[in-house]
N, C-alpha and C positions, 0 to 999 in steps of 0.2 A: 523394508528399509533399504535393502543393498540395491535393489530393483529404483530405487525412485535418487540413489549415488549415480544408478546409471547413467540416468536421464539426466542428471543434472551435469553430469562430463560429458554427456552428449550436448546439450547445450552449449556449453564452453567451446565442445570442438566446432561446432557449426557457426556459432557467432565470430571465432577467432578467426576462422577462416575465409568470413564473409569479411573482415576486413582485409586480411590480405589478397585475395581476388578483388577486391575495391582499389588497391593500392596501385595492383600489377594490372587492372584494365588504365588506369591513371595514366602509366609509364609508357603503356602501348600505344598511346596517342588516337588515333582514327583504327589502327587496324587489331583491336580488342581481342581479336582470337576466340569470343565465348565468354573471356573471364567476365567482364560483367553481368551476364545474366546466370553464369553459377555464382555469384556473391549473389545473387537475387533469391539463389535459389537455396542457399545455405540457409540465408536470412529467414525464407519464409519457413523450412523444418527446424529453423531453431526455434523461433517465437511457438511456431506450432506446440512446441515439447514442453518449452515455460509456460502456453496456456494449460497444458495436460497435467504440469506439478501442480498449478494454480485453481483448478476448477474443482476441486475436488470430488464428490460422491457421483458415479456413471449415471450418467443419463441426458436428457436433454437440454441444456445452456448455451445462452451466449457463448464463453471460453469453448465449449465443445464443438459447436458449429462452426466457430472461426479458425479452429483448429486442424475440424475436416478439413476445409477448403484451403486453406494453408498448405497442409501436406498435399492436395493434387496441385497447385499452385508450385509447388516444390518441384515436381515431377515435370510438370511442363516444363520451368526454369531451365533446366537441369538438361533436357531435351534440347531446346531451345541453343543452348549454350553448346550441345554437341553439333546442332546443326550448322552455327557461326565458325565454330572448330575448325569443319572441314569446308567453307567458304560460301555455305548457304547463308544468305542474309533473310533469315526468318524475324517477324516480328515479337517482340514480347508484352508491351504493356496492355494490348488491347484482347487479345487471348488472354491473360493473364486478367482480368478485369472479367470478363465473360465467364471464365471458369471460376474464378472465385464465387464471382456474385450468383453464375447459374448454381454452382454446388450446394451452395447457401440456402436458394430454394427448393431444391431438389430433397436434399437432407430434412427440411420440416415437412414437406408432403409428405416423403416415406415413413418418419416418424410418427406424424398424424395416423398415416394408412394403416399401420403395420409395428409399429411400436419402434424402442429403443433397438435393440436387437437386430429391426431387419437395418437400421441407419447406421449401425457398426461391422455388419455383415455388408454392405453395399463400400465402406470404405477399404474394406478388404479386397473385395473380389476388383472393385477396377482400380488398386493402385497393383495388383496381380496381374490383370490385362494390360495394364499400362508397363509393368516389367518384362512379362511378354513380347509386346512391342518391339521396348529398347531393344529386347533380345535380337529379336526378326531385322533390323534395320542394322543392326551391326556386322552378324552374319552374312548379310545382304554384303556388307561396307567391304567384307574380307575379300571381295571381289573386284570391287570398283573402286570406292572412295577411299579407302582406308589398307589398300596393298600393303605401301609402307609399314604398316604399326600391326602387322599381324600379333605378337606378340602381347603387348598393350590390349587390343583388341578383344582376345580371345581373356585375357584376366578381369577384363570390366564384364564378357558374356559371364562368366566364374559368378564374380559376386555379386554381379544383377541377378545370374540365376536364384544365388543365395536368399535374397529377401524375397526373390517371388515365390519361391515354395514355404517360406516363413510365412509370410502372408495364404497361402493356400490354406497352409494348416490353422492358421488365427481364424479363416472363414469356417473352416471344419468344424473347429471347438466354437464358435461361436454361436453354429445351428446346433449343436448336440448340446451344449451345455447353459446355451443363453447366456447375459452378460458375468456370470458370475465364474465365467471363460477369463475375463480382463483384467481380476484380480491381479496386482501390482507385483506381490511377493506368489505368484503361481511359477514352476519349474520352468513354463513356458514361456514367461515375458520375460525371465530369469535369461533364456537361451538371445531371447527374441533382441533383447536391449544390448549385452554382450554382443552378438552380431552388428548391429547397429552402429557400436563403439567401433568396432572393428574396421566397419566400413568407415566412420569418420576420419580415421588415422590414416588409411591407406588412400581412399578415393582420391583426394583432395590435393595431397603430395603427388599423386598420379600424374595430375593432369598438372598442374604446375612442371614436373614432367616433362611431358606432352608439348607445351607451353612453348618451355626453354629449347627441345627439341627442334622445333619448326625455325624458331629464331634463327638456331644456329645452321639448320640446313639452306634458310634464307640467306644468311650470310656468307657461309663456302660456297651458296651460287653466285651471289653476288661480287664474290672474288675472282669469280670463275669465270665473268662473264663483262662482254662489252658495252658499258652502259648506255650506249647511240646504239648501236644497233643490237643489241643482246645478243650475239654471236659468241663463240668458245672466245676470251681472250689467249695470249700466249700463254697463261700459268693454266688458264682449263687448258689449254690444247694438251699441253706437257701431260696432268691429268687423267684426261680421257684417253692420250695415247698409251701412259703407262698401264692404265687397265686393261685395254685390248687387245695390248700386245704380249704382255708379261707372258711366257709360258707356250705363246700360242702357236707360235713357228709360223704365223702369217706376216707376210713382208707388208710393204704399202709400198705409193708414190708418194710425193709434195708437189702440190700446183701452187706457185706465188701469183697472185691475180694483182696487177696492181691498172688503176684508172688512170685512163691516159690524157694528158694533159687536165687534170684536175685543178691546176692553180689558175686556171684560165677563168673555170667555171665559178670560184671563188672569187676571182677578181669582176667580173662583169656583173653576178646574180648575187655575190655574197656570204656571209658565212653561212648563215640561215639554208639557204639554197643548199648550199656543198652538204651541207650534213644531211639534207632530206633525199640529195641523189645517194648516198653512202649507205641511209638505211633502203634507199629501192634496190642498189646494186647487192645489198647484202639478201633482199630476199627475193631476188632472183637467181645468184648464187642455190638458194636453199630449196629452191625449186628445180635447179639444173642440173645440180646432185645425185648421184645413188643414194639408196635411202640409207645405209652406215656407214657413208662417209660424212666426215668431221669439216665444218665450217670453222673459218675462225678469224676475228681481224688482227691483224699483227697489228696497225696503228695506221697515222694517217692513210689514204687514200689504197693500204696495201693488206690485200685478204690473203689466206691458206686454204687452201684445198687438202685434207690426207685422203688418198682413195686407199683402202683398206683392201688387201687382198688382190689388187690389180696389176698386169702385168703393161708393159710398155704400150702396147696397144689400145688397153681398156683405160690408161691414164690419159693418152693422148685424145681419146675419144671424150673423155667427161671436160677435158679442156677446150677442146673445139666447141663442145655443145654451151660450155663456159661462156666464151667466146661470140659465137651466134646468138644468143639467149640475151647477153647486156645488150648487143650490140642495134638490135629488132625491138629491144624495150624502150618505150616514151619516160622514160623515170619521172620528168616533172614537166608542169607546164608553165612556163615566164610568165614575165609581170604583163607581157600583150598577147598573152593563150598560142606563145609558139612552144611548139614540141622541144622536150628537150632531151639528148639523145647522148649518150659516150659508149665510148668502147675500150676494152680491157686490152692489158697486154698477158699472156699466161708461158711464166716458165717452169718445164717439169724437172721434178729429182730424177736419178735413179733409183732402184730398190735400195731401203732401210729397212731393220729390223725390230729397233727399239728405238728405246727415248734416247739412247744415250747414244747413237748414231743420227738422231734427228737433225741435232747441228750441221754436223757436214752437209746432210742433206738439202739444207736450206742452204747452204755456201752455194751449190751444185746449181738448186735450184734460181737462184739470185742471178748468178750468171748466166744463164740459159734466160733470165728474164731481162738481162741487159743486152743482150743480141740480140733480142727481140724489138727491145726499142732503139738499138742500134738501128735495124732492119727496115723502120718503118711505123713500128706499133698496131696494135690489130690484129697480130699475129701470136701464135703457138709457136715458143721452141723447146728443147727438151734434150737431155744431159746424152739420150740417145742419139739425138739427130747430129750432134758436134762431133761422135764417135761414128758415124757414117752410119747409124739407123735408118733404114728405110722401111716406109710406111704401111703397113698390112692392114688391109678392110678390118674393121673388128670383127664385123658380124653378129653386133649385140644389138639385142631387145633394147628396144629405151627402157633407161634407168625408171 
C-alpha cells in the first residue's frame, strides 16, 4: 500500500513537472536549452508509472510492454535533453519512435524466448547500462563541455549513480528470486520508489537551475559585450580589468585605436558598409594582439587596447603591429569589387595599475591619440614619446 502512495507521488511529480518544462521551453522561444525534451521525458516515466498502478497482476500486457518502452523512451528524452543543454542539437522524435516501437518487439520475443522474468530482467540491466552511460559522458563533460558546472555535474554523476546500482540490484533479485522479486510492498521497492521520489524532487529543480543559470551568464555577456562586433564594451572592459588586476601588482598600457577618417567611408559606401569595416577592424585587432590582452570598443569608430603586463616598449610594439595589421588588411570590397582599405591612428598610456587609475589613463591616452592625428594620422604616439621617450628594439617573438 505505502509502495504503490509512492508511485503515485511519483506520478504527480513527473506530470507536474512535464508541464512546467512545457511552459519554460514556451518562454525560450527557438533557443530551448533541452527543456522540451525533458518535458518529453518526464511525460513518458510518468505515464510509464500510471500504466504500472493500472496493469495490475506481473506478467505480460499491453500496460506492461508500453510501459517498458516508456521508461527507455524516458532515458533517451532525458539524454537527448542533456545533449541540447550543452548545444548539441540532437534529434528526438525519430529515435524516440525507433526505441519505443523497437523495444516493444524486442520485449515479446524475449518473453516468448525466455519467459516473464528474463523481459524484466532485460529492463533492468539496459536502463543500468544506460546510467552507466549518462555516468561516462558526464565525467567525460568535467573536462570539456561542462568545465563550468563541475559542481552540478559531479551531483547528477551522485544520483545517476544511485538508481544505476538500484537497478543492478532489481536485476540481482530478479534472477535469484524470479518475479516474485517485484512484489510491490517488498523492502526493496520500498527503498527503490523512495529513491525515485527523491530524485523527482531534486533532479527537475536542478536543471530548471541550470536553465536560469545560462540565461543569466548569457546576459552578464551580453552586458558585457559589443553587439557589432562582440568585443569587451566599456563596462566589460572595467570588468575584465578589475579581475586581472585586483591584487596582482601587474601594471598594463592603454592603446586608443581610432579609424581614420571613418565618416568618409560612411558617407560614400554607407552605413551598412561602415559597420562591416568595424567588425573587420575589430578582428584584426583580435588577431594583432598578444593573446591576454583585452580588446574592446569604446563606441563609434574608436577601440581599446589594455596590454597587460607590458612595458613601454612591448606597448609601443603591439601598437605598431596594430597599425601595420589594419593598415595591409582589404577589410571590404565596394559595390564595383574595389579593395577597400583604412588605417588606424593608435595612442599609448603610460603604466596604470587598476581600474580606478584606468581613467586617467585614457585622458593620457586620448591625447597622445590627438597628436597623432594632429601629425598626420597612420601613426603611433604614446604618453612616452611627449616626455622625450625614445625608441628601444623590443626584441620580442610575435605575439
Amino acid at each position: 500500500m505505502i509502495a504503490t502512495l509512492l508511485v503515485g507521488m511519483l506520478c504527480v511529480y513527473l506530470l507536474s513537472f512535464t508541464v512546467m518544462f512545457l511552459l519554460i521551453s514556451r518562454r525560450l522561444g527557438r533557443e530551448k536549452m533541452g527543456t522540451d525534451a525533458f518535458a518529453v521525458g518526464n511525460l513518458a516515466l510518468g505515464t510509464a508509472y500510471v500504466l504500472q498502478l493500472l496493469e495490475g497482476p506481473t506478467g505480460l500486457s499491453w500496460m506492461s510492454v508500453v510501459n517498458h518502452s516508456l521508461t527507455l523512451c524516458a532515458l533517451l528524452a532525458y539524454s537527448v535533453g542533456g545533449a541540447r543543454f550543452f548545444g548539441l542539437q540532437a534529434p528526438l522524435r525519430g529515435p524516440l519512435l525507433m526505441v519505443g516501437v523497437g523495444y516493444a518487439i524486442a520485449q515479446v520475443v524475449v518473453d516468448a524466448a525466455w519467459g516473464p522474468v528474463a523481459r524484466y530482467a532485460l529492463l533492468s540491466a539496459t536502463c543500468a547500462l544506460c546510467f552507466a552511460g549518462m555516468i561516462a559522458v558526464l565525467l567525460a563533460g568535467l573536462r570539456t563541455f561542462a568545465r563550468d558546472l563541475r559542481g552540478e555535474v559531479v551531483l547528477f554523476v551522485v544520483l545517476i549513480g544511485g538508481i544505476g546500482v538500484l537497478n543492478v540490484v532489481k536485476l540481482a533479485k530478479l534472477l535469484a528470486g524470479g518475479l516474485a522479486a517485484l512484489g510491490m510492498d517488498s523492502r526493496f521497492h520500498m527503498v527503490f520508489y523512495v529513491y525515485m521520489c527523491s530524485l523527482a524532487t531534486i533532479i527537475p529543480p536542478s536543471i530548471v537551475w541550470l536553465v536560469l543559470r545560462r540565461l543569466t551568464d548569457a546576459l552578464r555577456g551580453m552586458a558585457a559585450r559589443d553587439p557589432l562586433t562582440q568585443l569587451l564594451n566599456r563596462r566589460g572592459l572595467t570588468e575584465a580589468l578589475d579581475a586581472r588586476l585586483r591584487g596582482s601588482g601587474v601594471g598594463a598600457r592603454l592603446l586608443l585605436v581610432d579609424v581614420d577618417h571613418f565618416k568618409r567611408i560612411n558617407d560614400r559606401y554607407g552605413h551598412q558598409a561602415g559597420d562591416a569595416v568595424l567588425c573587420a577592424v575589430a578582428d584584426v585587432l583580435r588577431g594583432a594582439v598578444r593573446k591576454d590582452d583585452l580588446v574592446c570598443r569604446m563606441g563609434g569608430e574608436e577601440f581599446a587596447v589594455v596590454c597587460l603586463g607590458a612595458d613601454d616598449a612591448t606597448a609601443r610594439y603591439v601598437a605598431e603591429r596594430v597599425r601595420d595589421a589594419v593598415e595591409s588588411t582589404v577589410l571590404l570590397h565596394g559595390p564595383d569589387d574595389e579593395e577597400l582599405r583604412c588605417t588606424v591612428t593608435v595612442g599609448i598610456s603610460g603604466r596604470f595599475a587598476d581600474d580606478a587609475s584606468l581613467a586617467r589613463a585614457m585622458l593620457v591616452a586620448d591625447a597622445a591619440l590627438y597628436r597623432g592625428k594632429s601629425a598626420g594620422r597612420n601613426r603611433v604616439e604614446s604618453a612616452a614619446q611627449a616626455s622625450g621617450w625614445t625608441e628601444a628594439a623590443p626584441g620580442l617573438a610575435s605575439p
